[in-house]
N, C-alpha and C positions, 0 to 999 in steps of 0.2 A: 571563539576558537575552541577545539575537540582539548579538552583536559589528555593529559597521556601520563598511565600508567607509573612507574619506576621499576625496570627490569634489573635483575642483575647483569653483570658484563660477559656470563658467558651468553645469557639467552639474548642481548644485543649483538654479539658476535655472530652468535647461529641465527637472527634476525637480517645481518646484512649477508652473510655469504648466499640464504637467500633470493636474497634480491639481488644480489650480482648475479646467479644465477638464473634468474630469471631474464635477467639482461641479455645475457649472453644468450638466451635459448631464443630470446625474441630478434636480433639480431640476425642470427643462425636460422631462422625459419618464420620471418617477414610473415608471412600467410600464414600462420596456423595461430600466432598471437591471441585471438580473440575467443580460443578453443582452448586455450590453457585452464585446467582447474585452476579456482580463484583462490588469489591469494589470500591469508588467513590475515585478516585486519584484527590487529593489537590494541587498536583504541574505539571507542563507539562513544559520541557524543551524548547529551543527555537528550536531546531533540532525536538521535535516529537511533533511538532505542523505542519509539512511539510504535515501532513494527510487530512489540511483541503480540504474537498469537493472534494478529490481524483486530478484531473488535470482538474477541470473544471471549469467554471467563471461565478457562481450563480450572478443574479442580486438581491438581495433580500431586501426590503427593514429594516430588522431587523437590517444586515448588519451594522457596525460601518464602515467610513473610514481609521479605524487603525486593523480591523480584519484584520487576517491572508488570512480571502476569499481575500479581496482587494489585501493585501501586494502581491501574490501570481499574481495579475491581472494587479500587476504595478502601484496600486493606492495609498496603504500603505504609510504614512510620520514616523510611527516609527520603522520600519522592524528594529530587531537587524542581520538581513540579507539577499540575495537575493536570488531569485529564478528562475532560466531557465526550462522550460520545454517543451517538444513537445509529444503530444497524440491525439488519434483519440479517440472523445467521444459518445458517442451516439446520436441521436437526442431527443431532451428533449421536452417527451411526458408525463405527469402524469399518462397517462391510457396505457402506456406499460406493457408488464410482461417479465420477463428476468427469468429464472431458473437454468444459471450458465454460464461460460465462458471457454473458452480453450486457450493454447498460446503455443506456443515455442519460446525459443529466446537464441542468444548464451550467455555465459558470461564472465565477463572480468574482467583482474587485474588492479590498477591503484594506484599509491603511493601517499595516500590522506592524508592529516592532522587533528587532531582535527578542527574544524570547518568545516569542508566540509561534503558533504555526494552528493553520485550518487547513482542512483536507477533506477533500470526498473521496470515495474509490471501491474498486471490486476485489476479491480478493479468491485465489484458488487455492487449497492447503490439502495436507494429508498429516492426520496426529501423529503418525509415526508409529511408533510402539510405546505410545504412552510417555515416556520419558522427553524432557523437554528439549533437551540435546538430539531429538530424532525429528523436531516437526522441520517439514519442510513448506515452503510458500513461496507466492509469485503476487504480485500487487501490485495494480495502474490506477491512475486517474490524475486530478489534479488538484494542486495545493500552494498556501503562499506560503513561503519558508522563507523570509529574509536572513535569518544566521547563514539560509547554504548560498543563495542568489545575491545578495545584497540589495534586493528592491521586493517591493509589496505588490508585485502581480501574481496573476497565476499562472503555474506553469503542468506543465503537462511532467508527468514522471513514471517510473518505475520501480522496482526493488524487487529482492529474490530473500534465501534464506535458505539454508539444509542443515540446519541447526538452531531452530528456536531465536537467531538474531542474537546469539552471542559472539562468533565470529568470524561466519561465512556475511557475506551479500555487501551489497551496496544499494544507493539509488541509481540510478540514470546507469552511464558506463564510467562509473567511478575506478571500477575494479572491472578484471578479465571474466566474464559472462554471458553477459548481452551480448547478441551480435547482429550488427543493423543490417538490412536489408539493404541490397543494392538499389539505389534510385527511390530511396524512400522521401516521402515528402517532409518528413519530422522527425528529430531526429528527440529520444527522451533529456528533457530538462528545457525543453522548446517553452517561451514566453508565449501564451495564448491571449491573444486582443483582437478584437473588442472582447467585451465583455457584456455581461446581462446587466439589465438597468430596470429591477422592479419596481421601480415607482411608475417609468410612462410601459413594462410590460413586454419591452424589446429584451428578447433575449439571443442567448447565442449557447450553441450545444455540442457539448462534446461526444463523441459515440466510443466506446470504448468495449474493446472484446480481448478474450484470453483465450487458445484455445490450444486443443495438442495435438500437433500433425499423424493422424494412425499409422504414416506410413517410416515417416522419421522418428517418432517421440517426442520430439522437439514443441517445446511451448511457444506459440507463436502471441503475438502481441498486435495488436490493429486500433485503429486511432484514424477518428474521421473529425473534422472542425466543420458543423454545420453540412454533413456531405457523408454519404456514404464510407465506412474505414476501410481503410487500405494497410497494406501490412505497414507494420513501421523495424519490425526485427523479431528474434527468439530466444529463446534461455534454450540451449542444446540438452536434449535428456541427460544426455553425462554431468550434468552440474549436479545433478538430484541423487539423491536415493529412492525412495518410495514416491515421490514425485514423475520420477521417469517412468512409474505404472500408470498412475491416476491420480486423479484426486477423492479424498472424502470427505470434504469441505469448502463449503464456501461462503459468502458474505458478501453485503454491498451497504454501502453507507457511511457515512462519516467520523468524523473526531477533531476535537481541537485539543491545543497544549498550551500551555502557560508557566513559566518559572515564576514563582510566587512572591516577587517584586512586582509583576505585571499582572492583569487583569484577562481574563478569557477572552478573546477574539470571537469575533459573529463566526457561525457556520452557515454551510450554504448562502442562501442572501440576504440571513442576518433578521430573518423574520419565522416566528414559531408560528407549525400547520396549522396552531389551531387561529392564528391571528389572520388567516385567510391563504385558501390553498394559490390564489394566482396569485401570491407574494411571494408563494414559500417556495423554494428549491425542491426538485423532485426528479427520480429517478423514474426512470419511463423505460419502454420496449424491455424489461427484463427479460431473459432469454436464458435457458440451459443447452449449452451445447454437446450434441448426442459424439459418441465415438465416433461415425462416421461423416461428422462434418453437420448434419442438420441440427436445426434448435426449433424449440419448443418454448412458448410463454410461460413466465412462471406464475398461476393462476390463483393459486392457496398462498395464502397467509404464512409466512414465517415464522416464530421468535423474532420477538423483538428485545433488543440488548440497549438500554437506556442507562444511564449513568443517574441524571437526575433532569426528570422530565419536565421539574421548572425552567430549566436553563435551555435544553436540546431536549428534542423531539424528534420521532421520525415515525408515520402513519402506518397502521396497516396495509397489505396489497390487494390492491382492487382493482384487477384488467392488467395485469403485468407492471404496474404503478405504484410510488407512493412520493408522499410529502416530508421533508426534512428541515432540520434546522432552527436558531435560534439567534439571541443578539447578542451573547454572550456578555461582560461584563462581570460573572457568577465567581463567587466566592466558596 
């Protein structure tokens, strides 16, 4: 369960007139619900604070040594948890522009516990103006998270942010943002089965893309199981700030978490690239998509963002490709 704060009783008061208000506006205007700026969430769990700055190691000076940017960096002294990750991030350029991303990657089962959580995903961001209160992001892929589902599969998800993940965004459509497509096959927080089975080599693949309509602004989202993606919904540019221009970052790759009573969870399929690349999980067809709707492979080598390479791994890009993951278990 999400720990919650202690407010005083007038910002509880001003907390629910609120939400009565919001009630009523939804009520009052049935259709327009899912276009409301999001509501500002008061509590963030220790698990879905895993968002900050996607997989990458801001230096910033706003930065506390007890943010989650740090904890995440190895710098943290009150982590109510830890974190491995391995991803290739972009080079961090403020004057980039980025107009969506593309991935394929397989996926996998793993018998996880409350306090754990494993995840692959892509990631589209813009730093902001430096300050951590300004970055904004958008982030898909799939992940087991038994504290939010109640079961150890994997599911397909989402999440947003126009503040660094302090107290905009949610996952799935937990909150007012996302808004699904008409007639969409999947709707985010969808349980993905089958699953990939590395020992006999049967896999199963999610295709996953981000991208921003030039004509709307609007971030659309698309999700294919074994099959070409089809839209699945959007984050409407009015959710964003600097996001509703462009992006100037991106990233693709993983992460696991662990509350420090429990032990790291495998990533990807729970075998490191260098133990053999047809074991290992791997991200394929990587793609940059241009402002006007086309993509391009991504051919050049990344940064690679590694936590500690005994535990996760994740290879160089080689033909729009690379290999990921580990058994976890790491202390």
């Amino acid at each position: 369960m999400p720990f919650m704060f202690s407010f005083p009783k007038m910002h509880r008061l001003s907390l629910l007139l609120q939400a009565i208000y919001v009630c009523i506006f939804l009520l009052a205007h049935p259709n327009k619900g899912v276009r409301l700026h999001p509501v500002i969430q008061e509590y963030i769990n220790s698990i879905q604070q895993d968002e900050v700055y996607g997989l990458t190691k801001r230096k910033l000076p706003s930065l506390e040594s007890n943010s989650f940017e740090a904890i995440i960096s190895g710098q943290g002294n009150n982590s109510p948890g830890v974190y491995y990750y391995a991803a290739h991030n972009s080079l961090e350029n403020p004057d980039d522009s980025y107009y969506g991303l593309h991935a394929t990657t397989d996926v996998y089962g793993h018998e996880l516990q409350r306090g754990q959580l494993s995840r692959t995903g892509i990631w589209v961001s813009h730093s902001g103006d430096g300050e951590k209160s300004s970055y904004n992001a958008i982030s898909v892929g799939w992940h087991i998270y038994p504290e939010k589902y109640g079961d150890s599969h994997p599911h397909f998800f989402t999440y947003w942010t126009r503040d660094g993940y302090e107290k905009t965004g949610c996952y799935n459509m937990e909150c007012p943002g996302f808004v699904a497509a008409a007639g969409a096959a999947v709707t985010p927080g969808a349980r993905i089965h089958p699953v990939s089975n590395d020992k006999d080599g049967h896999l199963e693949n999610v295709t996953l893309r981000v991208l921003k309509d030039d004509k709307t602004g609007d971030w659309w989202v698309y999700y294919g199981f074994n099959s070409v993606p089809t839209a699945v919904g959007y984050y409407p540019m009015s959710l964003f700030t600097y996001l509703a221009k462009k992006a100037n970052q991106f990233s693709f790759g993983a992460f696991v978490y662990a509350e420090r009573v429990v032990p790291t969870p495998p990533m990807g399929s729970g075998v490191l690239p260098g133990d053999g690349k047809r074991r290992a999980a791997y991200l394929t067809d990587l793609r940059l998509i241009e402002k006007d709707g086309r993509s391009n492979p991504i051919t050049t080598d990344l940064p690679i963002n590694v936590y500690n390479d005994k535990c996760y791994f994740i290879t160089p890009i080689v033909q729009a490709e690379c290999f990921y993951g580990g058994p976890g278990g790491c202390v």
